[in-house]
C-alpha positions in Angstrom: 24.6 132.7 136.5 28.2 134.0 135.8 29.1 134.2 139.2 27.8 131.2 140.3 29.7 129.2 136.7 33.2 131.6 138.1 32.5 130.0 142.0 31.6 126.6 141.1 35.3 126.8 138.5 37.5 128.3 141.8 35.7 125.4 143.8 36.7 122.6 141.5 40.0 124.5 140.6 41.5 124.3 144.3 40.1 121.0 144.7 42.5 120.0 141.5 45.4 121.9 143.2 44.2 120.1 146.6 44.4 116.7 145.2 47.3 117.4 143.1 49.3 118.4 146.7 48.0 115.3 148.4 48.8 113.6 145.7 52.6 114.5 146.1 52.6 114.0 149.6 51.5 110.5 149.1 53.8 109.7 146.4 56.7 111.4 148.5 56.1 109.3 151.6 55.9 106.2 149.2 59.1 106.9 147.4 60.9 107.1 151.4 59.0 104.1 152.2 60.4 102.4 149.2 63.9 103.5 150.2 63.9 102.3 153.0 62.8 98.7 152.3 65.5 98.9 150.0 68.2 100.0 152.9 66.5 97.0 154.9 67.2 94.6 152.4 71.0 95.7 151.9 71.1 95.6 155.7 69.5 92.1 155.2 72.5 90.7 152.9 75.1 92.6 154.5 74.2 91.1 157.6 74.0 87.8 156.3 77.5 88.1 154.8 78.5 88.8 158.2 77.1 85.7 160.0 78.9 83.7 157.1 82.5 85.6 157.6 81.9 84.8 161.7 81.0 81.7 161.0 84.3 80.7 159.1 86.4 82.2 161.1 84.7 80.5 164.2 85.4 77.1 162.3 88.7 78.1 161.0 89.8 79.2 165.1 88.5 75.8 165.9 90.3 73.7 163.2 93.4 75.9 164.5 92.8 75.0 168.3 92.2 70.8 167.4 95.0 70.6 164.7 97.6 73.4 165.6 97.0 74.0 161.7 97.7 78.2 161.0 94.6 79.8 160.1 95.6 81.4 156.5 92.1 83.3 156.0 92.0 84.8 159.2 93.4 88.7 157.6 90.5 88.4 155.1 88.2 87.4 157.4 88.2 90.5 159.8 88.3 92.6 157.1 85.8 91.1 155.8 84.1 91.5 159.2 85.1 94.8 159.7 84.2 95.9 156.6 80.2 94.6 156.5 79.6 95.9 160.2 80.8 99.5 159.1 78.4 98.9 155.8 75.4 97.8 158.2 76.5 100.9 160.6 76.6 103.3 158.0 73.1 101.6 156.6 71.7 102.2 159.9 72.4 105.8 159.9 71.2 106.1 156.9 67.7 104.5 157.7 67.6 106.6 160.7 67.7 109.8 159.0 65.1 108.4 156.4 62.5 108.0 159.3 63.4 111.2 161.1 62.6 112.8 157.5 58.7 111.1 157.4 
């Protein structure tokens, strides 16, 4: 009866360590998962910020090209411009190496 009480307590013992290791696998691939949604996101808005800094300098050129008036936020534009597609490149990267880890 003592062996059978000492099996049945190894059996149920690595089933605890079994389920405790799957258990961190899961939550480890979660917390990557979250992660990247959260790169997405910023991607998202950094893109967006983007479309908005084309955008005014598309209208701003135009303006320029109908009234001869000087563009004065054209400097902040491009590095405005320059500065979001380098975040969304480095963003990129980053998501890339997130799903090479899983």
């Amino acid at each position: 009866m003592d062996e059978f009480n000492n099996k049945l307590n190894d059996l149920a013992d690595k089933a605890v360590r079994k389920l405790q290791d799957s258990s961190k696998a899961v939550m480890g691939m979660l917390d990557i998962e979250k992660q990247k949604a959260e790169i997405r996101s910023e991607i998202g808005h950094a893109s967006r910020d983007l479309s908005k800094a084309y955008e005014k300098l598309g209208r701003d050129y135009y303006t320029y090209k109908v009234t001869g008036r000087i563009i004065e936020t054209e400097k902040d534009m491009m590095d405005l411009i320059r500065t979001k597609e380098k975040i969304i490149e480095l963003l990129n990267e980053k998501l890339d190496n997130l799903e090479k880890e899983n």
